[in-house]
C-alpha positions in Angstrom: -14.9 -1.4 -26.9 -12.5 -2.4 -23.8 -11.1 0.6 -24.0 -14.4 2.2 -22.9 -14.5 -0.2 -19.7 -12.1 -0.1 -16.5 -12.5 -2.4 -13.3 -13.5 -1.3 -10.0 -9.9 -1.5 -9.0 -9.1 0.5 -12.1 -12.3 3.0 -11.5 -10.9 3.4 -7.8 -7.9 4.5 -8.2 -8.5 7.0 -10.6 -11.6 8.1 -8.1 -9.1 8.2 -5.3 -11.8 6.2 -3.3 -12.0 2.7 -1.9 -12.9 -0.5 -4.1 -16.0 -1.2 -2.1 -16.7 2.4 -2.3 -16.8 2.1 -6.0 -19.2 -1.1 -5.5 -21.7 0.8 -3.7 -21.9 3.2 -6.4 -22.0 0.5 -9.5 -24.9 -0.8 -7.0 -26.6 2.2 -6.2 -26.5 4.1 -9.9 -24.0 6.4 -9.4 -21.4 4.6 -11.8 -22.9 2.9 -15.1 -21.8 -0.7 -15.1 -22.3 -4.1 -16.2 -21.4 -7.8 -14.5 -19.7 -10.6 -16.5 -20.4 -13.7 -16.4 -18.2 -14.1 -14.0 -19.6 -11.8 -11.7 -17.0 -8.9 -12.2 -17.8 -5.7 -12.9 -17.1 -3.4 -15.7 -17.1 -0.1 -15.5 -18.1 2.8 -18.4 -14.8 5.2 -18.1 -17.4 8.3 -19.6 -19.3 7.1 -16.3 -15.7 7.7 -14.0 -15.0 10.4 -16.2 -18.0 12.4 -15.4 -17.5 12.3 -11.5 -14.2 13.2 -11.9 -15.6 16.4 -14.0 -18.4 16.8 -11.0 -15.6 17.1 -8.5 -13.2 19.5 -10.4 -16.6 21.9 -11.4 -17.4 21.8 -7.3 -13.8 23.2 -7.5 -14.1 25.7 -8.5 -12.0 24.2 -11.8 -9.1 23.9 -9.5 -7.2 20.8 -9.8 -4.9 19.4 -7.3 -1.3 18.6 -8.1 -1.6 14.2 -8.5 1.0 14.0 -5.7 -0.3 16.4 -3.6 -1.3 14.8 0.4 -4.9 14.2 0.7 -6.8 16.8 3.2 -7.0 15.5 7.0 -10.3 13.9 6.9 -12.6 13.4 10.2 -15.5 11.5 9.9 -18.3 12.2 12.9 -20.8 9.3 13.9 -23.7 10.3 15.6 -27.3 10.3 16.2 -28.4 13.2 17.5 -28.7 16.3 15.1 -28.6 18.9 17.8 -25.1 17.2 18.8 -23.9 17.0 15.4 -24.2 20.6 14.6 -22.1 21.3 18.0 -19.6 19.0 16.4 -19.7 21.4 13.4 -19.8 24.7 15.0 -16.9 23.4 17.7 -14.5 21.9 14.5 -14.9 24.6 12.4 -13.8 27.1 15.5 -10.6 25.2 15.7 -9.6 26.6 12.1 -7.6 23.3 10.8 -6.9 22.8 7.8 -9.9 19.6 7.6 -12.6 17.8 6.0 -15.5 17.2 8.5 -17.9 14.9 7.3 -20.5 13.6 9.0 -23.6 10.0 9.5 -26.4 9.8 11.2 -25.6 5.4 12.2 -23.4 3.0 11.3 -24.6 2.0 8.3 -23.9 5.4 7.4 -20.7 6.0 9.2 -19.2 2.9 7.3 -20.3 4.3 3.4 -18.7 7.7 4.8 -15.7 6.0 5.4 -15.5 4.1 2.5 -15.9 7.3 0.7 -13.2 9.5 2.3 -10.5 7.2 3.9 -10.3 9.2 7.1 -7.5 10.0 9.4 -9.6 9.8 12.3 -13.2 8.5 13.2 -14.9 10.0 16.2 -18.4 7.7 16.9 -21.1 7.3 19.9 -22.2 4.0 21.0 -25.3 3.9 21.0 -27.0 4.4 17.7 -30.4 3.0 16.0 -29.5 0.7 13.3 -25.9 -0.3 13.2 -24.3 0.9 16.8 -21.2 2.6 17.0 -20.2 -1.0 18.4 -20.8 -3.0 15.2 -19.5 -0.4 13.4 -16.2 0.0 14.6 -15.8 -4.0 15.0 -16.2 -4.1 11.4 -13.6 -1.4 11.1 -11.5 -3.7 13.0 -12.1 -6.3 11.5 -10.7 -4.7 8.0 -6.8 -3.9 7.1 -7.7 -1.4 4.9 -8.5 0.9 8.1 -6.3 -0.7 10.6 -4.5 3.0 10.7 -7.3 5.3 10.9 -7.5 6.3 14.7 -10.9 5.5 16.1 -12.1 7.6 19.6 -15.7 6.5 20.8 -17.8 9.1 23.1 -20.0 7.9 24.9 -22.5 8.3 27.9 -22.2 4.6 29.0 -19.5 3.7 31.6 -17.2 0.9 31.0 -19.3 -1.7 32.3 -21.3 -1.0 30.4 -19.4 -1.0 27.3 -18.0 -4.5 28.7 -21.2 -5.7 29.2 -22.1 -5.1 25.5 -19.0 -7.0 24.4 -16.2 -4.1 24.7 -14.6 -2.8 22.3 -10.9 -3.4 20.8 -7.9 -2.1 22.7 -6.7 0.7 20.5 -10.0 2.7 20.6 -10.1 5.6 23.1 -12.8 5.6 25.1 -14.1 9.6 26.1 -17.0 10.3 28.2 -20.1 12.9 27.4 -20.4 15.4 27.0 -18.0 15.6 24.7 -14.7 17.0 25.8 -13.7 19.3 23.1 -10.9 20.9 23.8 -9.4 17.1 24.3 -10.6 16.3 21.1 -8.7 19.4 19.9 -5.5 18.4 20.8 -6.0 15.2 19.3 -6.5 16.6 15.9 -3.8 19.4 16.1 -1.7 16.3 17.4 -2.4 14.5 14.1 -1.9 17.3 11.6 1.3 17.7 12.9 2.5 14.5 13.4 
């Protein structure tokens, strides 16, 4: 019967994803689980097992090689839909070899991120919900995404964004409407780097 069971850490790693990724979905259905006593969870492996079959059917029935690098991964944060697919249109011009993924707030932004462990996290400020703010203080508030590179655009000015607390020193700050071609660099800066 234990044999059937794994642990989130366990479930994670064979998911490739993050532990509190693995949480959310134990929380939200995705993954069958119970708690112990104890309050830890336990995870059915046929429940792992079957996402891992999901992703290798969406495939194609390709499987990556275990050690192979994981895909440069951008998330996008922003509100606007009309804004977001220019963020799509403009990234998929650039022809990188990249995973775009996109949210609508923060709340979103941060499952996203949980999800795909990006490289590089472009976000607006202002948001409904959970701002671009809250968000990326949480971010910074977490080791396990002290190296992803975080680059806020924004409308506000810096007094603004000072007024409304600031934000920490190693995000880059770029002004609407969104500069592109700087963004551009930025990425082709990464992937070869």
């Amino acid at each position: 019967m234990e044999s059937d069971l794994c642990t989130t850490r366990e479930a994670a790693q064979r998911l490739g994803v993050s532990l509190r990724t693995v949480q959310l979905w134990v929380e939200s259905g995705v993954l069958r689980a119970w708690k112990t006593a104890g309050g830890h969870r336990r995870i059915q492996v046929t429940s792992v097992d079957e996402i891992l079959k999901q992703r290798r059917a969406a495939l194609g029935g390709a499987q990556a090689p275990a050690d192979a690098a994981p895909p440069f991964t951008l998330v996008v944060v922003e509100d606007d839909p009309d804004l977001l697919k220019l963020y799509r249109l403009q990234v998929s011009s650039w022809k990188l070899p990249l995973r775009l993924v996109t949210a609508i707030n923060g709340f979103e932004g941060l499952v996203r991120i949980g999800e795909t462990q990006p490289q590089l996290l472009i976000s607006d400020l202002n948001m409904p919900g959970m701002d671009g703010f809250r968000m990326i203080r949480s971010l910074r508030a977490s080791a396990d995404y002290k190296d992803m590179e975080i680059v806020a655009v924004t409308a506000l000015g810096q007094a603004e964004i000072a007024d409304r607390g600031g934000l920490p020193e190693d995000v880059k700050v770029m002004t609407k409407p969104v500069p592109f071609s700087e963004l551009e660099r930025l990425v082709r800066a990464k992937l070869a780097a």
